[in-house]
C-alpha positions in Angstrom: 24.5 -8.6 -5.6 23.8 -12.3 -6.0 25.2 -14.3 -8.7 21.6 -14.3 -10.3 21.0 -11.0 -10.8 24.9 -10.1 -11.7 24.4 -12.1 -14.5 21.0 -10.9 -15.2 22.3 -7.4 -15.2 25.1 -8.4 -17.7 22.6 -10.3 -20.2 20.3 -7.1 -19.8 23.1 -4.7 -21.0 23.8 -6.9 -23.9 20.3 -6.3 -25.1 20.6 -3.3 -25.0 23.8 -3.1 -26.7 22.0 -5.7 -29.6 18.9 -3.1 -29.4 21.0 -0.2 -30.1 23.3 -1.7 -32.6 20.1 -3.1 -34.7 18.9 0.1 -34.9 22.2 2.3 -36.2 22.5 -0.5 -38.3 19.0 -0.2 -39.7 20.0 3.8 -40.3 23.0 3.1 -41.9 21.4 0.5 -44.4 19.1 3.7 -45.7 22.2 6.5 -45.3 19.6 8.2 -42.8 20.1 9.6 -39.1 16.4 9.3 -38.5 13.8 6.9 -38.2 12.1 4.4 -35.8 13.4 0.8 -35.5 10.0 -0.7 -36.4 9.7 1.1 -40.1 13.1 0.6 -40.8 12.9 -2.4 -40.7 9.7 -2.8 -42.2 10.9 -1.1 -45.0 13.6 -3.3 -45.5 11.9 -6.2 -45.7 9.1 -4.8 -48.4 12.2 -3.3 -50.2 13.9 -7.0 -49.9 16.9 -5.7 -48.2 16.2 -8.1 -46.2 13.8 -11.3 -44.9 11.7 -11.7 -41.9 13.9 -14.2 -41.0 16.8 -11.8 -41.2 15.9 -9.6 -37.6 12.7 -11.5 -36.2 15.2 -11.8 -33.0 16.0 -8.6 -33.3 12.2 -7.2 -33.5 12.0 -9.6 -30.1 14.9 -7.7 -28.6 14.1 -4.4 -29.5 10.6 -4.8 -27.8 12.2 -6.0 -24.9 14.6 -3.0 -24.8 11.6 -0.8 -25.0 9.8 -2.4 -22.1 12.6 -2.1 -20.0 13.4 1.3 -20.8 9.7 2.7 -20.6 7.7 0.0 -18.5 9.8 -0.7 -15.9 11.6 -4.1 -14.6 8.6 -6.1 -13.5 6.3 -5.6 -16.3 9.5 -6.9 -18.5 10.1 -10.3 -16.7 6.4 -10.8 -17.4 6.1 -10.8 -20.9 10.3 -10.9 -21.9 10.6 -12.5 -25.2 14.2 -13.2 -25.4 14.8 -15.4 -22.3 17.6 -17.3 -22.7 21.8 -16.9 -23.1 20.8 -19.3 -26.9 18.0 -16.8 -27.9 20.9 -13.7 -27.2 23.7 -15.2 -28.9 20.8 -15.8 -32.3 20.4 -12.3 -31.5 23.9 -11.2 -31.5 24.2 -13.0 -35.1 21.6 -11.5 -36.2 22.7 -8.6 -36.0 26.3 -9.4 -37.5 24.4 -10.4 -40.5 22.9 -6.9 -40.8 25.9 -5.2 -39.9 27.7 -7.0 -42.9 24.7 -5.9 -45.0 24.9 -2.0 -44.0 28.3 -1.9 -44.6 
């Protein structure tokens, strides 16, 4: 596998990681096992648990997760909204901040 696409593959996985983590975090915020991602955190931000601000990366990752996981590879690269290693790491802290929030 090229170089490229190793590295795509890694920065993929992360996101998925980031996607997954945002969500259990979301559930853990509300003491529930169930819910979508989308009205959790909807939720938290009418209930001022938290700001826009707060997970607007993580909305973008989450979306992104979905696409991959339900549209397929190609239709991802064509409308991806987290692009770049920067936009993954605001992620990542993003999450961090939730994660010290929910817990």
């Amino acid at each position: 596998m090229p170089q490229e696409g190793l590295a795509g593959f890694y920065f993929n996985s992360a996101l998925v990681r980031i996607a997954a983590g945002s969500h259990r975090a979301l559930r853990v915020l509300y003491r529930t096992d169930k819910g979508w991602f989308a009205k959790l955190a909807d939720r938290a931000v009418r209930d001022g648990k938290l700001t826009e601000g707060d997970i607007d990366w993580l909305r973008k990752v989450y979306s992104d997760v979905n696409s991959l996981k339900h549209d397929g590879h190609a239709e991802l690269l064509q409308k991806r909204k987290v692009e770049t290693l920067e936009q993954g790491i605001r992620s990542a802290g993003q999450l961090l901040q939730l994660l010290r929030k929910a817990v």
